[in-house]
C-alpha positions as CSV (number, residue, x, y, z in Angstrom):
1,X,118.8,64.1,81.0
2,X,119.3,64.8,84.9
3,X,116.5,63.7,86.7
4,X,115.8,66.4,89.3
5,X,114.5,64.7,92.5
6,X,112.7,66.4,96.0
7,X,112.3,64.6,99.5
8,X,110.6,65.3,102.4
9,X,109.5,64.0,105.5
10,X,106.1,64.1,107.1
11,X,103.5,64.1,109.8
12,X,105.4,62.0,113.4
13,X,109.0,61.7,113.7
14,X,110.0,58.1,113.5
15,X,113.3,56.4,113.6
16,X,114.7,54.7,110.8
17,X,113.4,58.5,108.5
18,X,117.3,59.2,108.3
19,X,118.4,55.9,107.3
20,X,115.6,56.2,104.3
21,X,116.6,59.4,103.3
22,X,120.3,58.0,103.3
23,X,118.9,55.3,101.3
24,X,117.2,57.1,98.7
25,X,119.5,59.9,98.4
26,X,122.6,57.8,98.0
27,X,121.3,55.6,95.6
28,X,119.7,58.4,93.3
29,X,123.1,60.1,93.5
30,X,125.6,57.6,93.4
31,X,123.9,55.0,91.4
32,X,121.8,56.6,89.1
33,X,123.8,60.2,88.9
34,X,120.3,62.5,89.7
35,X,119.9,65.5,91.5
36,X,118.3,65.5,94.7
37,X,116.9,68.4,97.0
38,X,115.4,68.0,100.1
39,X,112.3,70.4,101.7
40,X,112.3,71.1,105.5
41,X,109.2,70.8,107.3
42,X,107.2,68.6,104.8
43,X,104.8,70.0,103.4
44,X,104.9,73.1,105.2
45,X,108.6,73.5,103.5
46,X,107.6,72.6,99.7
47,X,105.5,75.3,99.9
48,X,107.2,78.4,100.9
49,X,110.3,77.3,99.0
50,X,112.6,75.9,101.4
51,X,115.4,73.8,100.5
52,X,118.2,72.2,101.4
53,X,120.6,70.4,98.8
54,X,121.4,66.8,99.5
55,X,124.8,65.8,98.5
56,X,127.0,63.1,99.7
57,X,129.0,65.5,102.8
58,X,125.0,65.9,103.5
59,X,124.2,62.4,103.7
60,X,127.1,60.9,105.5
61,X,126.8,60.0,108.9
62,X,123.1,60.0,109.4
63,X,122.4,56.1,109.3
64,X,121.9,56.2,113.0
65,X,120.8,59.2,113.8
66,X,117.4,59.5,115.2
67,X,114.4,62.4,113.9
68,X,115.1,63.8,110.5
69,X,117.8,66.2,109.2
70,X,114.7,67.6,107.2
71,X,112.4,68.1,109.7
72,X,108.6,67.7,109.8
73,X,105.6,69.0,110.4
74,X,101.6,67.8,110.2
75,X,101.2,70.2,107.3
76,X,98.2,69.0,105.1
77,X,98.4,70.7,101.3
78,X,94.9,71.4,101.1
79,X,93.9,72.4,104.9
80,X,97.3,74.4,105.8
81,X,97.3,77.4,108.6
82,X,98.8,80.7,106.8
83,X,98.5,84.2,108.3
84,X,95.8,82.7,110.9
85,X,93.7,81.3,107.8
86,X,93.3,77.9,106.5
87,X,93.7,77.6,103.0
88,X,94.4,75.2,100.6
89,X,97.8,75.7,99.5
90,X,98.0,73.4,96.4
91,X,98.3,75.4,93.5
92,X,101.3,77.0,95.7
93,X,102.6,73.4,96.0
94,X,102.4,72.5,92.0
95,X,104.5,75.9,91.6
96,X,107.0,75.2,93.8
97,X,107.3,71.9,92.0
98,X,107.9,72.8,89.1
99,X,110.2,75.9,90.4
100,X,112.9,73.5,91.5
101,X,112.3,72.0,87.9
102,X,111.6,68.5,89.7
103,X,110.6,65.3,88.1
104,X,109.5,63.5,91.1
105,X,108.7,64.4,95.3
106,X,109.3,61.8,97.3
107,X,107.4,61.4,100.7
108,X,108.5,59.8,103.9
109,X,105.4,59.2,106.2
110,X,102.4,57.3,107.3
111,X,98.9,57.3,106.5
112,X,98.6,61.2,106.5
113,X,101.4,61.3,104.2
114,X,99.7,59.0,102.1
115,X,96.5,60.9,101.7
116,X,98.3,64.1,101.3
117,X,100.5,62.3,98.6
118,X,97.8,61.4,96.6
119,X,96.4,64.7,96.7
120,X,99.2,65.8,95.1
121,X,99.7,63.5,92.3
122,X,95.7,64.4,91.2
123,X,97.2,67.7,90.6
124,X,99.6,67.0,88.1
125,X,102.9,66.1,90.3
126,X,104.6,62.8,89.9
127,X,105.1,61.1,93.3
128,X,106.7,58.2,95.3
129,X,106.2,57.3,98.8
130,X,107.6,55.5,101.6
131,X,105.5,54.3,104.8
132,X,107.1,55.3,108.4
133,X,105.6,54.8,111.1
134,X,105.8,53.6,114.8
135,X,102.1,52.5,114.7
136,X,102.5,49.8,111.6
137,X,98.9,51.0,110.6
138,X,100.1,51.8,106.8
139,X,97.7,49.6,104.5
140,X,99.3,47.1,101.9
141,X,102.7,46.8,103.1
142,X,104.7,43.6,105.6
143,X,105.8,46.6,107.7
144,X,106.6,49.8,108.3
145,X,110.1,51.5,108.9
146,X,110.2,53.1,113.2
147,X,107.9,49.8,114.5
148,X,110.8,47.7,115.3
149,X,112.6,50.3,117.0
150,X,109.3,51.5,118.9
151,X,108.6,47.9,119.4
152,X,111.8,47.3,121.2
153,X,111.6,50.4,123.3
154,X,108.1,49.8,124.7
155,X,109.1,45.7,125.4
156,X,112.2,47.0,127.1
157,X,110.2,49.4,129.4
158,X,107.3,46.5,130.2
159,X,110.7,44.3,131.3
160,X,112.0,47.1,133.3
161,X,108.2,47.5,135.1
162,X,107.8,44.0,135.9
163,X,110.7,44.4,139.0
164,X,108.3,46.8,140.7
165,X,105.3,45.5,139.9
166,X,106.6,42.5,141.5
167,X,108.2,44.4,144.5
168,X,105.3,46.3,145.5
169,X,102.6,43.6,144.5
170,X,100.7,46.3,142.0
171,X,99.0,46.8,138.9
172,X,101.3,48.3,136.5
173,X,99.4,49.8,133.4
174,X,101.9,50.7,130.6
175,X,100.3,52.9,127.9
176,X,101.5,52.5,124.4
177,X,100.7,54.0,121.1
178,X,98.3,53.9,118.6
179,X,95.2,55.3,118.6
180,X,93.9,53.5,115.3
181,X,95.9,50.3,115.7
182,X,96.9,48.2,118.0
183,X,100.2,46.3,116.9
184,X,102.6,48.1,118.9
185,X,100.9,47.6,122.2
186,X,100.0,43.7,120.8
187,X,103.4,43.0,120.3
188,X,105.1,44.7,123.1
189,X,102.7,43.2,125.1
190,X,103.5,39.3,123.9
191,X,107.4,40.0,124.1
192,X,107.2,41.9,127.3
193,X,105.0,39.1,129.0
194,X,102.4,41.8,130.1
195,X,99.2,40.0,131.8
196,X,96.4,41.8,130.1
197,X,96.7,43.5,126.3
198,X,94.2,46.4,125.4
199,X,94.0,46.7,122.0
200,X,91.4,49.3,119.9
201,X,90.3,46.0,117.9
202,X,89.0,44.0,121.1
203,X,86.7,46.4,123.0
204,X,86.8,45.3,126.4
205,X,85.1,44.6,129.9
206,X,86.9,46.5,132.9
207,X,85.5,43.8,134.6
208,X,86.6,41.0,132.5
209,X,90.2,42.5,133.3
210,X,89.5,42.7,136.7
211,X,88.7,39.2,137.1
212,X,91.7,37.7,135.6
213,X,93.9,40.3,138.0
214,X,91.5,38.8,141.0
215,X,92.3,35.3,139.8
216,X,96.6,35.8,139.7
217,X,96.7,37.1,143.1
218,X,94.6,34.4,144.3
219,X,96.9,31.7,142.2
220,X,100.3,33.7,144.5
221,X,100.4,36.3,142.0
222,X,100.1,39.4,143.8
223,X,100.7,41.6,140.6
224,X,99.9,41.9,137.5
225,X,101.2,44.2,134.0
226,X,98.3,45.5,131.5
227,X,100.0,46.8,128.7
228,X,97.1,48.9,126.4
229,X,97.0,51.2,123.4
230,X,96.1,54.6,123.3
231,X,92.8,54.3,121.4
232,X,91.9,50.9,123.3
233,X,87.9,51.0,124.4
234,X,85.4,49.6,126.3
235,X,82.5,47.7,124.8
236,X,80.3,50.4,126.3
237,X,82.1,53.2,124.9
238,X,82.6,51.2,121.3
239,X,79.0,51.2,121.5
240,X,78.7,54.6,122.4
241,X,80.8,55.7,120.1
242,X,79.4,54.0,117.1
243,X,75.6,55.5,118.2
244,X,77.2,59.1,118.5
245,X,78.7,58.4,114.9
246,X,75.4,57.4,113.6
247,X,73.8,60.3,114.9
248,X,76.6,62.7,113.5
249,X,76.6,61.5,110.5
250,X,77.5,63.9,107.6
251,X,78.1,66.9,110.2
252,X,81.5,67.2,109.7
253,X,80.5,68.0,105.5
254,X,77.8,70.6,107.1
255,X,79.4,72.5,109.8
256,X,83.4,71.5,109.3
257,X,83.8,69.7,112.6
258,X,87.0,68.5,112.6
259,X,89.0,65.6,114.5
260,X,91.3,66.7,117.5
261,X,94.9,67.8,117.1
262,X,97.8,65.1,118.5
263,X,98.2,67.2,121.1
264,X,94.1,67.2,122.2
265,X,94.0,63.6,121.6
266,X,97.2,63.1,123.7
267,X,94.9,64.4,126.9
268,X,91.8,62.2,125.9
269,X,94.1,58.8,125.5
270,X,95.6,59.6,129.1
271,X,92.2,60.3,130.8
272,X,90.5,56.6,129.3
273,X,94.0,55.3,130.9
274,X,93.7,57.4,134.1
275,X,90.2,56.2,134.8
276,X,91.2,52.5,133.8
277,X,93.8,52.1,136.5
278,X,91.5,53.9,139.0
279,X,88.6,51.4,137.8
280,X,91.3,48.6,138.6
281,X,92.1,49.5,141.8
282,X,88.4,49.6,143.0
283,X,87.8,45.9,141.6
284,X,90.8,44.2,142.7
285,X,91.9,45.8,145.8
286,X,95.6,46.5,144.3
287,X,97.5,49.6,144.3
288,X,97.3,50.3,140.6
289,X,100.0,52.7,138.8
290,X,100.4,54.1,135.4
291,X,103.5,54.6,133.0
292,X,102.7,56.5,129.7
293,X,105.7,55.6,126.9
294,X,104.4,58.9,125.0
295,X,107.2,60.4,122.6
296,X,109.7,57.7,124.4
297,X,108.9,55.1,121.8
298,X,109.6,57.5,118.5
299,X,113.3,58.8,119.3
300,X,116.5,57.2,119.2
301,X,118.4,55.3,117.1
302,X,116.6,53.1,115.3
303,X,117.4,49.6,115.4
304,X,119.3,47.7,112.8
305,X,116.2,45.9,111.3
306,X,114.7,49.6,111.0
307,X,118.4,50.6,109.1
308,X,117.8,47.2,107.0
309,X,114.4,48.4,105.8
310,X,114.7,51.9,105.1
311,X,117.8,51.3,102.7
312,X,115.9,48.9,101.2
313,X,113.0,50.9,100.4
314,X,114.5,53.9,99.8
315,X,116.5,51.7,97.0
316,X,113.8,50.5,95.6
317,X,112.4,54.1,95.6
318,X,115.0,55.2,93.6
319,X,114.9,52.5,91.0
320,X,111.1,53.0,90.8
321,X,112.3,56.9,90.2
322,X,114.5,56.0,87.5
323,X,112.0,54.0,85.6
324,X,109.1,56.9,85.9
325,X,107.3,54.6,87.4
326,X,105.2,57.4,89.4
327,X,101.7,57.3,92.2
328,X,103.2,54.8,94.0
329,X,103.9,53.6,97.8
330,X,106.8,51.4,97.9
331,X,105.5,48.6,100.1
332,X,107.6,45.5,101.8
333,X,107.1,42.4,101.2
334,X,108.4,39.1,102.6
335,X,112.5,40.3,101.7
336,X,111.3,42.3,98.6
337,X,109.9,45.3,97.8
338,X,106.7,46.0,96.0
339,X,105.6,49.1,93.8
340,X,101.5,49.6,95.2
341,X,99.3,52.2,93.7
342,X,99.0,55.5,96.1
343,X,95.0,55.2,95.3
344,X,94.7,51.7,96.7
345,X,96.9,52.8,99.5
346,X,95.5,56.5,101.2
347,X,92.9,56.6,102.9
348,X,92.7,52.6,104.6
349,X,94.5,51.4,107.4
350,X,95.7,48.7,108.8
351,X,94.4,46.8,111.8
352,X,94.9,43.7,114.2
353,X,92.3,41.0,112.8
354,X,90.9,39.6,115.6
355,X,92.2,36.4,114.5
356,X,95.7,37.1,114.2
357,X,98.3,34.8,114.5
358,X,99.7,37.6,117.6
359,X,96.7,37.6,119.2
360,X,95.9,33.8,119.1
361,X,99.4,32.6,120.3
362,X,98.9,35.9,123.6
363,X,95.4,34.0,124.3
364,X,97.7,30.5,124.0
365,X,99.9,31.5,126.8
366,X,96.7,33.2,128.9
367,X,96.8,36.7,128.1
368,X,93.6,38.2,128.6
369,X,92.1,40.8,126.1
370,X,89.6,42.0,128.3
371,X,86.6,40.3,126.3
């Protein structure tokens, strides 16, 4: 029989979410001769019903296309605004399911997705996923699809802030993201050649940064490029942090305190930035300036390696559909592809060990980390 297949994508934009919907599409069409129906909005769409059919015209021309003809949204199931409640929208979900007559929902997204994914495949709905996003930070897979292209953009911008960094003998502090993980800024920083790397693994010293900023100018250096992560700390506000956490502990089960929206968290990131270059400019004497990358590094046309692994994975996806083999992410590894289990994958993320091979070889050529 006709397997009847539904996509969507979810949570960030992030190139490379066309090319795996080109990818899984085309294969579950042409190769496997299934039916497949996409959902704007994520999961915002799957529950009020709406559709779009994906046929070949659909999917034909949208390799390189940036965003996602499907749309998105940070939409969680079980916690989703309707008519200025939030409810839990699952049982809606499950129905819409099973309205289109579907025998598996595929979702496109990052750790969000993930969680949300699994959610849905403890109620009864048989699920495949594929991890997107810019950040890298999706646990038990080589890579995500929308880092390389994000990578690329953010290395291009720290080359193109070098020449008036240089001119004008400043501090230049570029501000990349990730709020969780640091492997965007990490590696941006090592290709770009950017003096200092902030990462939210390595708390740092403002004054440890400082010092290696006093100690280029006095080698003829007169400027210097700190490239840092959105969710990069200080130690004292690690340690702050982790003494507010101990002290909150279980609140968020009593009273429902929630975490801030993108949007809130946006302001926060740019403030602990703000304050950085100010801090800068006090202990080193040098004009300091500050570039946020914000949305820059999530639209476009993905690059080809991005193209490369979302046809892949959304391949194997379809392959993984056609042998109901369900509740899983479908990870990359080495040139492969890898079925991993959605429970081993929601809820954990991945970070920069301390140790890593990135970080060693930026220490190697004297990048400081700020400890």
């Amino acid at each position: 029989m006709t397997q009847h297949i539904g996509i969507l994508t979810s949570g960030g934009d992030s190139p490379g979410l066309n090319a795996a919907i080109r990818g899984v599409g085309k294969a579950c069409l042409s190769h496997y001769g299934m039916h497949i129906v996409g959902f704007r909005d994520g999961f915002r769409g799957l529950m009020e019903n709406r559709t779009m059919e994906l046929e070949k015209g659909q999917l034909s021309g949208i390799l390189t296309l940036g965003g996602t003809i499907l749309g998105t949204s940070r939409d969680k199931p079980h916690k989703m605004p309707v008519d200025g409640q939030v409810l839990d929208m699952i049982e809606t979900i499950v129905a819409s399911y099973h309205a289109n007559k579907l025998d598996c929902l595929v979702c496109l997204g990052g750790g969000g997705t993930q969680k949300n994914a699994l959610r849905l495949m403890q109620a009864g709905l048989n699920v495949v996923t594929l991890p997107k996003t810019i950040d890298n930070d999706v646990a038990l897979t080589d890579t995500t699809f929308g880092f390389d292209t994000a990578l690329g953009i953010a290395t291009e911008a720290i080359d193109r802030l070098h020449s008036t960094a240089h001119s004008h003998h400043r501090i230049i502090v570029v501000e990349i993201m990730g709020h969780r993980a640091g492997w965007l800024a990490l590696g941006a920083g090592i290709a770009g050649g950017a003096d200092v790397i902030l990462i939210p693994e390595i708390p740092y010293q403002v004054e440890s940064v400082a010092a290696a900023i006093r100690e280029r100018s006095r080698s003829g250096k007169p400027f210097s490029i700190v490239a840092v992560a959105e969710g990069a700390v200080s130690q004292q506000e690690h340690l702050d942090r982790l003494a507010a956490l101990a002290r909150k502990k279980g609140r968020k089960a009593k009273d429902g305190a929630r975490e801030p929206m993108p949007e809130e968290a946006e302001m926060v990131y740019a403030d602990r930035t703000l304050n950085l270059a100010k801090q800068l400019e006090l202990l080193t004497g040098l004009e300091a300036r500050v570039t946020i990358l914000g949305h820059l590094q999530r639209g476009g046309t993905p690059s080809a390696a991005d193209r490369l692994l979302s046809t892949r994975l959304g391949t194997a996806a379809a392959d993984l559909i056609h042998q109901r083999h369900y509740g899983v992410m479908v990870a990359a590894r080495g040139e492969a592809t890898e079925p991993v289990s959605l429970e081993a994958v929601a809820g954990q993320v991945k970070t920069v060990p301390p140790d890593h091979t990135w970080v060693e070889s930026a220490r190697r050529v004297g990048t400081n980390f700020g400890d």
